[in-house]
C-alpha positions in Angstrom: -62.0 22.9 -2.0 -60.0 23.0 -5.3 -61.2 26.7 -6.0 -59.3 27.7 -2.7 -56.2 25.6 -3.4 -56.3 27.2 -6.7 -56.9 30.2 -5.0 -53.9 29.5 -2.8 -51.3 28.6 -5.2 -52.2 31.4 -7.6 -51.8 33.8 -4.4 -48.4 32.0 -4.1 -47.2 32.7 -7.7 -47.9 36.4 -7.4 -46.0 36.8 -4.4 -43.2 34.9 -5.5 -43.0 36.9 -8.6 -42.7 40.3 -6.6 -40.2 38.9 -4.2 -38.1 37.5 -7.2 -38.5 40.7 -9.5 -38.0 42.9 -6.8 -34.3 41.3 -6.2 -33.9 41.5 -9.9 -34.5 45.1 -10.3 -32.9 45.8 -7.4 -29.6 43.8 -8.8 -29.7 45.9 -11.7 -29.7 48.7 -10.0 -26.4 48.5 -8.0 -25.3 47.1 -11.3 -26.1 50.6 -13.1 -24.9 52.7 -10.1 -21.8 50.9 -9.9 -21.3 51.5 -13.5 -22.1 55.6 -13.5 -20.2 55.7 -10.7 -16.9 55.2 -12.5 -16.8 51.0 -12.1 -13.5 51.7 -10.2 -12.1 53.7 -12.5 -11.1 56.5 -10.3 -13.6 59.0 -12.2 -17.2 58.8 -12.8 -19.2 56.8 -15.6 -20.0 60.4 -17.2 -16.8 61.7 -16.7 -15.4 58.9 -18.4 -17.3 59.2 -21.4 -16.6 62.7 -21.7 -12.7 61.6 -21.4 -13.7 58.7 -24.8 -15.8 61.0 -26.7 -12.7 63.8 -26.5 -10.5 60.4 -27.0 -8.3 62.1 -24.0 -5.2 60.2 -23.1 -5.5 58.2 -19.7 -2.5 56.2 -20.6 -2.3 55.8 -16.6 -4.4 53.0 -16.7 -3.0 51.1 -18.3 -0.6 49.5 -15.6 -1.4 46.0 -16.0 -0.9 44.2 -12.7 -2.9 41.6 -10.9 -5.7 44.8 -9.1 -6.1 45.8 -12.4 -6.9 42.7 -13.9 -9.5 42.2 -11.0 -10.8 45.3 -11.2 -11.1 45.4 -15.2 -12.9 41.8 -14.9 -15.6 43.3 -12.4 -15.7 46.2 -14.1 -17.1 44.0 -17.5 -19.0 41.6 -15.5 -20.9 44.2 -13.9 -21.4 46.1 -16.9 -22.7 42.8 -18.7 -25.0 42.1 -15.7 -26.5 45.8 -16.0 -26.9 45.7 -20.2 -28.2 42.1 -19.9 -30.2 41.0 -16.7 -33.2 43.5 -17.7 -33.8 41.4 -20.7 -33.4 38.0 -18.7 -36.1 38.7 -16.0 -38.8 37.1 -18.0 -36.9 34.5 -18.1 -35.9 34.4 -14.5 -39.7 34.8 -13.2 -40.3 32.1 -15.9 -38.2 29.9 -13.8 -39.4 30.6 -10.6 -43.0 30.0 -11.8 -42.5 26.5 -12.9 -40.1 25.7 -10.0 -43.1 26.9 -7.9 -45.5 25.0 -9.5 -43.3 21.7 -9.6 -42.9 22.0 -5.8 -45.6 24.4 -4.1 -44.6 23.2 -1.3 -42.1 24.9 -1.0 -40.4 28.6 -2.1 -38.5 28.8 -5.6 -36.2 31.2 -4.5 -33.3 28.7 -3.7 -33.6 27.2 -7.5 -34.2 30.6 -9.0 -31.2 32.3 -7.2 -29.0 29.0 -9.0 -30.9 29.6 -12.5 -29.9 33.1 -12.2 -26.5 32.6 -10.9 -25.9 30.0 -13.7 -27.0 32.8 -16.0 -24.0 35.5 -15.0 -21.5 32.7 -14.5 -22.2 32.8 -18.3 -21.4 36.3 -18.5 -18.3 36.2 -16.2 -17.1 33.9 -18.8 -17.3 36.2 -21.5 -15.9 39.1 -19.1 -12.5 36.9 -18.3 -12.3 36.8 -22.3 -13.0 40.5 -22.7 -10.0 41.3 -20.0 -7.8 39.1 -22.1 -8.5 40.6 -25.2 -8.7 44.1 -23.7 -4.8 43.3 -22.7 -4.1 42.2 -26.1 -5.1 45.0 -27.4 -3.4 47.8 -25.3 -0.2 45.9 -25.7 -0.6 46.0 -29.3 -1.4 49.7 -28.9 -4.6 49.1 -30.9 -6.8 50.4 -28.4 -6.5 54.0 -26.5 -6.2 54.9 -22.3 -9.7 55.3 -22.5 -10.6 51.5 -23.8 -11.2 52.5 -27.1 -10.2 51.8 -30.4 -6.9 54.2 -32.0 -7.2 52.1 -35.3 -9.5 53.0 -38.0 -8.9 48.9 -39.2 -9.8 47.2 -35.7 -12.7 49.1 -36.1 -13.3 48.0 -39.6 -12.6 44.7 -38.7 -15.3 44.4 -35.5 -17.5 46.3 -37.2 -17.6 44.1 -40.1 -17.6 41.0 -38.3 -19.7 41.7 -36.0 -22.1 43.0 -38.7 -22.0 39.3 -40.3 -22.9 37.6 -37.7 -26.1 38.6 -37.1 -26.8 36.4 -40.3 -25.1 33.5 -39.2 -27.4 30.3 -38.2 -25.9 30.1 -34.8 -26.9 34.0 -34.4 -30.8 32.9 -35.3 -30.5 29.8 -33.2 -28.9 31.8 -30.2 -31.6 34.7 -30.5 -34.5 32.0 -31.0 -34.1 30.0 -27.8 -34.0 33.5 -25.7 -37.1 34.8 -27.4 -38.6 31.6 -26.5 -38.0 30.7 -23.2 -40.9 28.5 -22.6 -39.8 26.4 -24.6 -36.4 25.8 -23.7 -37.8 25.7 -19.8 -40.1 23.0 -21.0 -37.7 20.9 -22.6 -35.0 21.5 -20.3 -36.4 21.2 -17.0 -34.1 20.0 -14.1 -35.5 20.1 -10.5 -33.4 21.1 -7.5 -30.8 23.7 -7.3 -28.2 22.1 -9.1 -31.0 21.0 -12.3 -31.8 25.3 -11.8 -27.9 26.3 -12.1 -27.2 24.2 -15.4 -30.2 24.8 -17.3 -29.8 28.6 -16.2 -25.8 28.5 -17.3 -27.0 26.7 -20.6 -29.4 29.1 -21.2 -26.7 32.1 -20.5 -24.9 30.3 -23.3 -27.3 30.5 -25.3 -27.7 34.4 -24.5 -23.9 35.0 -24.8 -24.1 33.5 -28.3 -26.7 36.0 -29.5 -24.9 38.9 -28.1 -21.4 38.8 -28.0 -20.0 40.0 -30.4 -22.4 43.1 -30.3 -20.7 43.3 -26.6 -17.3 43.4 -28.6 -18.2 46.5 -30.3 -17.8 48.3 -26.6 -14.3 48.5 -28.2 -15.4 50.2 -31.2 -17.2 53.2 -29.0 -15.6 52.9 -25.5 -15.6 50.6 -23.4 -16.7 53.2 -20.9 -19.3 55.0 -23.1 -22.2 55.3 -21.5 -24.1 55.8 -24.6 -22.7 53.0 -26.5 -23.5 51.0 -22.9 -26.8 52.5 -22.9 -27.1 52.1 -26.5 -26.4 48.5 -26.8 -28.7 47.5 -23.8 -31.7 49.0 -25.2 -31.1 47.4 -28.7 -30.3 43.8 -26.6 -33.8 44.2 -25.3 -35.1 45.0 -27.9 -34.3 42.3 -29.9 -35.3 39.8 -27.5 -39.0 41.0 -26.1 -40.1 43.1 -29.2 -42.4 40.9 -31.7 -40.1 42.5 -34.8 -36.7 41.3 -32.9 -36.0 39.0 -35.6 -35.9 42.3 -38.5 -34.7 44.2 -35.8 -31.7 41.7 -35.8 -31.0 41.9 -39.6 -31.4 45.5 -39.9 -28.2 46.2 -37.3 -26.0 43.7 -39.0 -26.7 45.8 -42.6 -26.0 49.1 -40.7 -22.9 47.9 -38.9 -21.5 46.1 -42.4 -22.6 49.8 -43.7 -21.0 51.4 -40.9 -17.3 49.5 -41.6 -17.8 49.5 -45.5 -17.9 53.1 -44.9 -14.8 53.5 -42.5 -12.7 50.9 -44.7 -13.3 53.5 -47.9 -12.3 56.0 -46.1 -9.5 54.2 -44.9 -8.6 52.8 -48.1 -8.9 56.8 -49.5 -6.8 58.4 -46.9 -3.9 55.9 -47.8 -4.1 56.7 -51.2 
């Protein structure tokens, strides 16, 4: 009798992981098309990154009125969702497997649908900061029509920065708790939907605090740039699932301090 309920609740874990990572992959999937479609830009994601890589003027949007502010905030929150959610579904199914096996009574989707949405809520808290600093920086004409950076020393300066803190404690702490998810899970279990959504927006914290700044660099390449996009969501994943994401970690912040070490000289050479 316990070899059938066993049976039964392992039969109940694999279909609950299909359902869930079905949804997931099908979420980032609208995210992507949404994003090589244009993001409501007027032109599409490959079009735009012909329009950054030839740093064409598109001074035209840049009217900064209450549409635009919406659509610019989707625009990163969708993007965030497609560069980060393929990295997070180990997580997510994590979730759903212990919210299973807590109650099997009962399917996890409710609780894993919270954890999840707690997850982006994260993100669309970083995208509301990247809108503001995106308007900062067109008004101070430090950053081109095409979301891009027009100042060798904004470069520099994320480039450097960005560079240092992938040695910074909070950067190894941040990185550690999503390469270890089972652990934070264990320790920070809540049941119900509400116990799901914090411990999945605490654990987007925790995601945003690895990643962020790298996410700032979209202003180094363009914002719009599918390959820096592409780029930066293959390197995300990578240093979360890979065994060597720890090295992988250092070894960007040496090439970005490189990268901006090499820009400043030339900087400093051309003002000379």
């Amino acid at each position: 009798m316990s070899v059938n309920l066993s049976r039964s609740i392992e039969s109940l874990l694999r279909r609950d992981r299909l359902v869930v990572a079905v949804a997931l992959v099908l979420v980032v999937c609208l995210s992507w098309g949404y994003v090589l479609a244009g993001a409501g830009m007027g032109m599409s994601g490959f079009e735009m990154t012909r329009h950054t890589l030839m740093d064409m003027d598109m001074s035209t949007l840049a009217a900064w009125d209450s549409n635009y502010v919406v659509l610019m905030f989707f625009m990163w929150w969708i993007m965030m969702i497609a560069m980060m959610l393929p990295s997070t579904t180990p997580v997510i199914l994590l979730a759903a497997a212990l919210n299973r096996r807590s109650n099997n009574t009962r399917p996890p989707y409710g609780s894993t649908l919270s954890f999840a949405t707690g997850y982006l809520l994260a993100w669309a808290g970083f995208s509301a900061l990247a809108v503001g600093i995106q308007w900062l920086l067109q008004h101070a004409e430090l950053i081109s029509g095409v979301l891009k950076s027009s100042s060798t020393l904004l470069s520099v300066l994320l480039l450097l920065l960005a560079g240092a803190w992938q040695f910074t404690a909070w950067k190894y702490a941040c990185l550690a708790h999503c390469r270890g998810p089972v652990e934070y899970l264990s320790a920070h279990y809540r049941p119900g939907n509400k116990g799901a959504l914090i411990m999945g927006l605490n654990h987007g914290l925790y995601c945003l605090g690895c990643c962020w700044f790298l996410m700032v660099l979209l202003f180094v390449g363009g914002v719009m740039n599918l390959y820096w996009i592409t780029g930066l969501a293959v390197y995300v994943w990578a240093e979360k699932m890979l065994p060597a994401g720890a090295r992988i970690d250092r070894m960007m912040g040496v090439v970005l301090i490189a990268w901006g070490a090499v820009l400043l000289t030339t900087l400093i050479a051309t003002a000379s």
